[in-house]
PAZAPA-4460 file (N, C-alpha, C; in steps of 0.05 Angstrom, whole numbers, plus 32768, in hexadecimal, padded with zeros to 4 digits):
% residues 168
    n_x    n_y    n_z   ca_x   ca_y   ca_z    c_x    c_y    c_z   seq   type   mol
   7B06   8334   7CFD   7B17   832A   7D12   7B22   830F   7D09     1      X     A
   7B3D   830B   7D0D   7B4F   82F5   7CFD   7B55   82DC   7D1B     2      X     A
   7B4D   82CF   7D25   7B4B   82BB   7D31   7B60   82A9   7D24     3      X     A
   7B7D   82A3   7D3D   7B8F   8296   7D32   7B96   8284   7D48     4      X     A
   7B9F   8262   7D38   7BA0   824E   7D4A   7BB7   8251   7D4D     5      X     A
   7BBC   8246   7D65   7BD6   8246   7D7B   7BDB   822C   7D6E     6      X     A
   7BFC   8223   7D75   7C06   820C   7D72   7BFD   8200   7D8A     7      X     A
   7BF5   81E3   7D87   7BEF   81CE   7DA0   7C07   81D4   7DBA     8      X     A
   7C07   81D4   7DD2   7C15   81D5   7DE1   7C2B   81BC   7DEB     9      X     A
   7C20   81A1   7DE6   7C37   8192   7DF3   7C43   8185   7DD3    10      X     A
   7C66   8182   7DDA   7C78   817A   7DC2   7C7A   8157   7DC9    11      X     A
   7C79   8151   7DB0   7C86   813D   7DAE   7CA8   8126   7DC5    12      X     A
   7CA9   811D   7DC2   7CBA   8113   7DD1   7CD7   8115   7DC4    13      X     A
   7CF0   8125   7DD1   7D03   812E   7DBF   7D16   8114   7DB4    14      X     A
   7D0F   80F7   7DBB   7D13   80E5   7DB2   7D05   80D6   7D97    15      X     A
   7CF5   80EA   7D90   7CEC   80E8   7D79   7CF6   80F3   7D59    16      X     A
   7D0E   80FD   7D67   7D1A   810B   7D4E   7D37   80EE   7D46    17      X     A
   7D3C   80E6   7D5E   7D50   80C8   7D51   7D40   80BB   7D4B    18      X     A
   7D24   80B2   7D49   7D13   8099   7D41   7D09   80AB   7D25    19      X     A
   7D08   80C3   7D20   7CFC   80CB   7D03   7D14   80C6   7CF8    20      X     A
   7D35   80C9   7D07   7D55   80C9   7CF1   7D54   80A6   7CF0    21      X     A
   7D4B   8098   7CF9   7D4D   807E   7CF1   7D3B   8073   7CE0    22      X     A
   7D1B   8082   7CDD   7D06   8080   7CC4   7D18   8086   7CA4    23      X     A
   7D29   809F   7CB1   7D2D   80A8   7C96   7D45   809C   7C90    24      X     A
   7D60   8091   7C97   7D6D   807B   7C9B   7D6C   8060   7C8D    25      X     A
   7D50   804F   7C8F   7D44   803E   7C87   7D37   8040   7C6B    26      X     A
   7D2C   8050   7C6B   7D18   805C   7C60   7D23   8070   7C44    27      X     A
   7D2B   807D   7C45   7D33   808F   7C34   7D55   8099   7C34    28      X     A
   7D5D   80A2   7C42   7D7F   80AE   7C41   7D97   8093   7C38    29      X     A
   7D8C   8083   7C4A   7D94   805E   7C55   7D95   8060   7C33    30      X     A
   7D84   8051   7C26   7D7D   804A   7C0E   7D8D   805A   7BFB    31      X     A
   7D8E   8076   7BF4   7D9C   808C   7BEE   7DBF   8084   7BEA    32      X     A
   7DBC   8088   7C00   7DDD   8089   7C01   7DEA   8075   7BF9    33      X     A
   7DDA   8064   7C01   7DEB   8047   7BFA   7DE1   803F   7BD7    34      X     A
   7DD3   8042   7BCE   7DD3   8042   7BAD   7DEC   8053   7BA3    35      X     A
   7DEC   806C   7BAC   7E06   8082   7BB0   7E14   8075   7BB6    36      X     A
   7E25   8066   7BC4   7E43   8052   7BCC   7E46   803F   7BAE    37      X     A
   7E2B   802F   7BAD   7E27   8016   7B9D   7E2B   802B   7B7D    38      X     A
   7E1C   803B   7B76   7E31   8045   7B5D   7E46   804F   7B57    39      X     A
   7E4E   8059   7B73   7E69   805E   7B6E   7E83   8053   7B74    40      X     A
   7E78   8039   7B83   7E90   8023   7B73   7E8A   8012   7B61    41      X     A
   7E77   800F   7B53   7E72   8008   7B39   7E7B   801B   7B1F    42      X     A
   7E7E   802C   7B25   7E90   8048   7B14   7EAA   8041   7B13    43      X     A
   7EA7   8041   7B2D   7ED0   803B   7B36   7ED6   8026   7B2C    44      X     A
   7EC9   8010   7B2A   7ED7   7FEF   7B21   7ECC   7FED   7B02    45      X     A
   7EC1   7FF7   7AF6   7EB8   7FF3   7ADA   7EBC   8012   7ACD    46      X     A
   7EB3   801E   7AD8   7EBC   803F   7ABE   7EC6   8058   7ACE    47      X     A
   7EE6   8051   7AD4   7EE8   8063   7AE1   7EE3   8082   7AD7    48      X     A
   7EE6   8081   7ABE   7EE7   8091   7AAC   7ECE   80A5   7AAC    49      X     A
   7EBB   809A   7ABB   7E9D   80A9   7ABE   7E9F   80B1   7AD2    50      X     A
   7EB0   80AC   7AEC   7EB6   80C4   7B09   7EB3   80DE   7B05    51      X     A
   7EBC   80EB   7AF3   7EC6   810A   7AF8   7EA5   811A   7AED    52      X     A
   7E8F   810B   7AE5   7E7A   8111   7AE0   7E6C   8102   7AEF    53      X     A
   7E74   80E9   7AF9   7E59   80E1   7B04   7E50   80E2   7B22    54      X     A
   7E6F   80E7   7B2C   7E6A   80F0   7B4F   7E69   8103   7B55    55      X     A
   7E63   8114   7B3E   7E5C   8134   7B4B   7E39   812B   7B49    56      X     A
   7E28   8124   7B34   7E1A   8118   7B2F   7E0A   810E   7B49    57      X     A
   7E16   80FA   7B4F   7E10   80E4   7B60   7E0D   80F5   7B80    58      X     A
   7E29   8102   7B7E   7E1B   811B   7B9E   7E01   812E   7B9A    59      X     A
   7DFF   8135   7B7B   7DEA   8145   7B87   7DD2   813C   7B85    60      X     A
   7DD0   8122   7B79   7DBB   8117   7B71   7DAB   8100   7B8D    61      X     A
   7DBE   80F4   7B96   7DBF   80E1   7BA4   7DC1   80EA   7BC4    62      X     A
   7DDE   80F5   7BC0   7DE8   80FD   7BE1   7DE2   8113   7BF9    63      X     A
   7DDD   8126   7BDF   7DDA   8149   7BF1   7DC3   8142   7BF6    64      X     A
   7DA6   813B   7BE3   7D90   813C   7BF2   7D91   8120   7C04    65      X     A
   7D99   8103   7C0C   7D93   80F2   7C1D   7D95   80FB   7C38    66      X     A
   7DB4   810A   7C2F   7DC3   811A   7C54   7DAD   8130   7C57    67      X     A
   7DA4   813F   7C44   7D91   8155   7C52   7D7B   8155   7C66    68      X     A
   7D6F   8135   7C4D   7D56   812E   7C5B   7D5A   8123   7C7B    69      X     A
   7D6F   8110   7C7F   7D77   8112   7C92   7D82   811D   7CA6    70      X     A
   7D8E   8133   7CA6   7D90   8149   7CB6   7D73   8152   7CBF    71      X     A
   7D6E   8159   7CA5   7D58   8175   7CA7   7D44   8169   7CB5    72      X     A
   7D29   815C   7CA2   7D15   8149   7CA3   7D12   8149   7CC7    73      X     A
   7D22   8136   7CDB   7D19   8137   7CEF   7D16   814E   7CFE    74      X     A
   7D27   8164   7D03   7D22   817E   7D17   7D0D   818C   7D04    75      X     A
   7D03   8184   7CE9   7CE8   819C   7CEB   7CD6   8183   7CE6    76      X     A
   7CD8   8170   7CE7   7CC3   8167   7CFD   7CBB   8167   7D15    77      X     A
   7CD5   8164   7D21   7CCB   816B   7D3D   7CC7   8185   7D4B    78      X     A
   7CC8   81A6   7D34   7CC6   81B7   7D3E   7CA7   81BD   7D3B    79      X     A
   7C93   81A8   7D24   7C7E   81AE   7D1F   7C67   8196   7D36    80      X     A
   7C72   8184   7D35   7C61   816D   7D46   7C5E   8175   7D5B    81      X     A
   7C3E   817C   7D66   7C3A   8179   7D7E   7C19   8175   7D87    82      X     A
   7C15   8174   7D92   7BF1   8163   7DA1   7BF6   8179   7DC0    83      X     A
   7BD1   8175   7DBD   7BC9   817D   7DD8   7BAB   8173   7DD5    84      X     A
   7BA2   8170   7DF2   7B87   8160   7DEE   7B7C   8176   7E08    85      X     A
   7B69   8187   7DFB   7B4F   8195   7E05   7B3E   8186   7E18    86      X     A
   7B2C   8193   7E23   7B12   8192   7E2C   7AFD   8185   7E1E    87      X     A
   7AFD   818C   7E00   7AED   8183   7DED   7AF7   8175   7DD4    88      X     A
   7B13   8179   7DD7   7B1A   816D   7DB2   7B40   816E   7DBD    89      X     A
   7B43   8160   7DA0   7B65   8157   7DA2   7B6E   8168   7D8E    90      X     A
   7B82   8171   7D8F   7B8C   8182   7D88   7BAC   817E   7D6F    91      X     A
   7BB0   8173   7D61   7BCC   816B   7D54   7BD7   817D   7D3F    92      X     A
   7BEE   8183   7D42   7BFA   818C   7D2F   7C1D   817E   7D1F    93      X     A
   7C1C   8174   7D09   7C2B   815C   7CFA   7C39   8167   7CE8    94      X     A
   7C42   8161   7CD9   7C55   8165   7CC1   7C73   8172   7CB9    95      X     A
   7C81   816A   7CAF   7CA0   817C   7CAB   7CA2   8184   7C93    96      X     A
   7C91   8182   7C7F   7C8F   8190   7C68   7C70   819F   7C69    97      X     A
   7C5C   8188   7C60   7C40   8197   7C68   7C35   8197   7C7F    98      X     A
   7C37   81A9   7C85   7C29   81B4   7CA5   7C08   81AD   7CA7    99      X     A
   7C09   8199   7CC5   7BEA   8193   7CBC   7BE2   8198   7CDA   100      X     A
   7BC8   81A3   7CDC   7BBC   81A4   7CF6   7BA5   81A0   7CFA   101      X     A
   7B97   818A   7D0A   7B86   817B   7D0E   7B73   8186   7D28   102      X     A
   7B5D   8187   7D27   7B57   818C   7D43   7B39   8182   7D40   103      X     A
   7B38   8167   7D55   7B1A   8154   7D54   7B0A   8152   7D6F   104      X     A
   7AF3   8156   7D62   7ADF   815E   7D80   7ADF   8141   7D8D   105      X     A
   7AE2   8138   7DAD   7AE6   8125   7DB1   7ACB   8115   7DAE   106      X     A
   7AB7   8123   7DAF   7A9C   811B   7DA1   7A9C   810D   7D98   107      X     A
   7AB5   8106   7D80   7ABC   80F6   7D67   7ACA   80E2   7D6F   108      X     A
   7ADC   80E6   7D79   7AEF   80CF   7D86   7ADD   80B3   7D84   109      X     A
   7AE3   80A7   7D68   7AE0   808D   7D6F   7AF5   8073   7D7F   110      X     A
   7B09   806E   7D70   7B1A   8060   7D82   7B3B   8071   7D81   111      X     A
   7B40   8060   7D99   7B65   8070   7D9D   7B70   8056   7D97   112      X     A
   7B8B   8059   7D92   7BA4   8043   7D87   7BB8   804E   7D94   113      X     A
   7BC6   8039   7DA3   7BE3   8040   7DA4   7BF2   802A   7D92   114      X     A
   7C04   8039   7D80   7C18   8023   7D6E   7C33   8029   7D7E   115      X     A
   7C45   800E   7D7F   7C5F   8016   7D87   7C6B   8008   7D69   116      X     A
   7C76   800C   7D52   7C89   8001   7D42   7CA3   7FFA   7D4D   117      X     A
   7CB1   7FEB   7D39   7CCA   7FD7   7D41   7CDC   7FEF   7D4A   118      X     A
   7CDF   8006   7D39   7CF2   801D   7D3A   7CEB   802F   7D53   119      X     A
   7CD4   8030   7D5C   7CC5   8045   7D69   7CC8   8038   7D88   120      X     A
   7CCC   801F   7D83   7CCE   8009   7DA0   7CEC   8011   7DA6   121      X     A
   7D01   8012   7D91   7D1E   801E   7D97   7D1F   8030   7DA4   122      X     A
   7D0B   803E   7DA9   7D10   8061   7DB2   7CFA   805C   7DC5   123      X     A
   7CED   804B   7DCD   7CDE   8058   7DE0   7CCA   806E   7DD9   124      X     A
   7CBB   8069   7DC1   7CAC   807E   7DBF   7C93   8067   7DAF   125      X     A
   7C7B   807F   7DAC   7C5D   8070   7D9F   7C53   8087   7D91   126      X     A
   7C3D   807C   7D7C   7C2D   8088   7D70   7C08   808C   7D7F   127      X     A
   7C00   809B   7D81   7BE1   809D   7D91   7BD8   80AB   7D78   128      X     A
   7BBB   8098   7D6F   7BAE   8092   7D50   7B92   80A0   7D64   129      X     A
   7B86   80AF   7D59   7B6E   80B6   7D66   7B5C   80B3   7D4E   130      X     A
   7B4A   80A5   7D45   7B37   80A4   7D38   7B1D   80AB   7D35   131      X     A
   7B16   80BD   7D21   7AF7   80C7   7D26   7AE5   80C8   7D14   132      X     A
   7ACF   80CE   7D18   7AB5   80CE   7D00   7ABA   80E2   7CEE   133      X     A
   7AD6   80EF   7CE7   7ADC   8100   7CD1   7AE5   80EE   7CBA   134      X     A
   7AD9   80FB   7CA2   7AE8   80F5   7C8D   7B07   8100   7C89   135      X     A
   7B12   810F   7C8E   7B2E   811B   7C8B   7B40   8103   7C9D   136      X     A
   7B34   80F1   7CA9   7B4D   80D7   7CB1   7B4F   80E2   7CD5   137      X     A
   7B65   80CE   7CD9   7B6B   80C9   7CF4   7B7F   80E2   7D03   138      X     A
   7B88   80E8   7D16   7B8E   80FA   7D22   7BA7   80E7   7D2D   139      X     A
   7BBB   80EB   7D25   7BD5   80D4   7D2C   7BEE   80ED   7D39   140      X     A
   7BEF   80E3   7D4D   7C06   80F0   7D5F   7C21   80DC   7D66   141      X     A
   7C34   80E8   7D54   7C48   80D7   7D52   7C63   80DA   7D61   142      X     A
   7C74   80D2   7D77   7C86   80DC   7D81   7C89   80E2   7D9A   143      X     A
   7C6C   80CD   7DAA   7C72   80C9   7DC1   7C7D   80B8   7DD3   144      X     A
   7C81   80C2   7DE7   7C8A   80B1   7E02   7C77   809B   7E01   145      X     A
   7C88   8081   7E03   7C6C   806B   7E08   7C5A   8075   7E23   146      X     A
   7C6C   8082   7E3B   7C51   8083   7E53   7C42   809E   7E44   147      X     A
   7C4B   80AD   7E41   7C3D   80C4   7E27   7C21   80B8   7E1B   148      X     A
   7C29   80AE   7E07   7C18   809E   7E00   7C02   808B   7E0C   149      X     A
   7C0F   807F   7E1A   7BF2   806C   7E2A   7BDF   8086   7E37   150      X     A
   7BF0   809D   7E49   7BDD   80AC   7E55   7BD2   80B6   7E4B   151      X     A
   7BD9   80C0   7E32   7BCE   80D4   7E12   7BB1   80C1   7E12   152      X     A
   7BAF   80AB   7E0C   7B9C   8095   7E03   7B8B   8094   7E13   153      X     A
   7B8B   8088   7E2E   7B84   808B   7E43   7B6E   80A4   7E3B   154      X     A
   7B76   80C1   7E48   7B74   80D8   7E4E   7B5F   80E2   7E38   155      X     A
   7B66   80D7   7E1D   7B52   80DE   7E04   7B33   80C6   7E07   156      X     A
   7B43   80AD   7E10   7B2B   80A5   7E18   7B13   80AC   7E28   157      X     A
   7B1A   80B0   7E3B   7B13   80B7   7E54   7AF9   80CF   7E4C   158      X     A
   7B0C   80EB   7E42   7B05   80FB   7E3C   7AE9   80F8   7E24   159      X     A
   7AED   80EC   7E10   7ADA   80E4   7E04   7AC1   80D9   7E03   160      X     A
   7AC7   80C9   7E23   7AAB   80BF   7E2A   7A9E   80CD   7E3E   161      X     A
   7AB4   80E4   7E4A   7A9D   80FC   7E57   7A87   8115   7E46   162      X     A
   7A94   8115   7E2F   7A8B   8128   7E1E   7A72   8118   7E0D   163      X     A
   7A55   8126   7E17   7A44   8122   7E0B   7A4B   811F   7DE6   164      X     A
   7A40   8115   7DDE   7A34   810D   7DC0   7A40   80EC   7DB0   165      X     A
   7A42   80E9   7D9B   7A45   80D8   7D88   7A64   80C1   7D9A   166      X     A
   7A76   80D5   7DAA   7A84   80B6   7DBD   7A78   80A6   7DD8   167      X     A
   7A6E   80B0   7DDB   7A5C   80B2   7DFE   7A4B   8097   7DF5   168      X     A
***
């Protein structure tokens, strides 16, 4: 008998997909493109003569993947991100390339975090860090509503100190 996990039930906050296009913005596409501008008027004012090879070059090297990542990157993240918090354990599911799914007995629940970053404060949204006596790391739910979040925190707390063992 093949026992198969469901995806977590609650999504992310759909304002989390402009605060992942402004990570990648900064971060990666941002950076991209604009090296892409900066050689190719450095082409244009010193060799023009290297254009007809180097901006085909330069799009596919530089441009097609910055725009992709930015397109793409945020909607399958946000078609994979999502949390739900049990009776007994928290439940996360993360990633837009590697799919990761977490699920921690609140037993474990050592401490909760809410982070708001400079970018994440733009949008109105937070990260909820759930930390536990696992070696495999923290249980980070990224892409919520700040009241999301405080209640998320709250709620995991709470919960953790009803459940007999190692948080109690």
């Amino acid at each position: 008998m093949t026992v198969r996990l469901r995806p977590p039930r609650h999504r992310v906050d759909p304002r989390a997909r402009r605060w992942w296009t402004a990570q990648a913005l900064l971060t990666v596409s941002g950076p991209a493109l604009l090296t892409a501008v900066a050689l190719l008027v450095l082409a244009l004012l010193f060799f023009a003569g290297a254009l007809p090879w180097l901006a085909p070059l330069i799009l596919g090297v530089l441009v097609l993947p910055a725009v992709g990542y930015l397109v793409a990157m945020p909607r399958l993240r946000h078609a994979v991100h999502a949390w739900e918090l049990g009776d007994a354990a928290v439940y996360a599911a993360s990633g837009w390339c590697w799919h990761r799914r977490r699920i921690a007995p609140l037993s474990r629940v050592q401490t909760v975090d809410t982070v708001r970053g400079p970018v994440q404060r733009r949008y109105g949204l937070a990260t909820v860090t759930v930390t536990t006596a696992s070696t495999a790391g923290d249980i980070r739910i990224a892409g919520l509503s700040e009241a999301d979040a405080e209640e998320l925190s709250r709620r995991i707390g709470h919960a953790a100190q009803a459940v007999p063992g190692d948080a109690a």
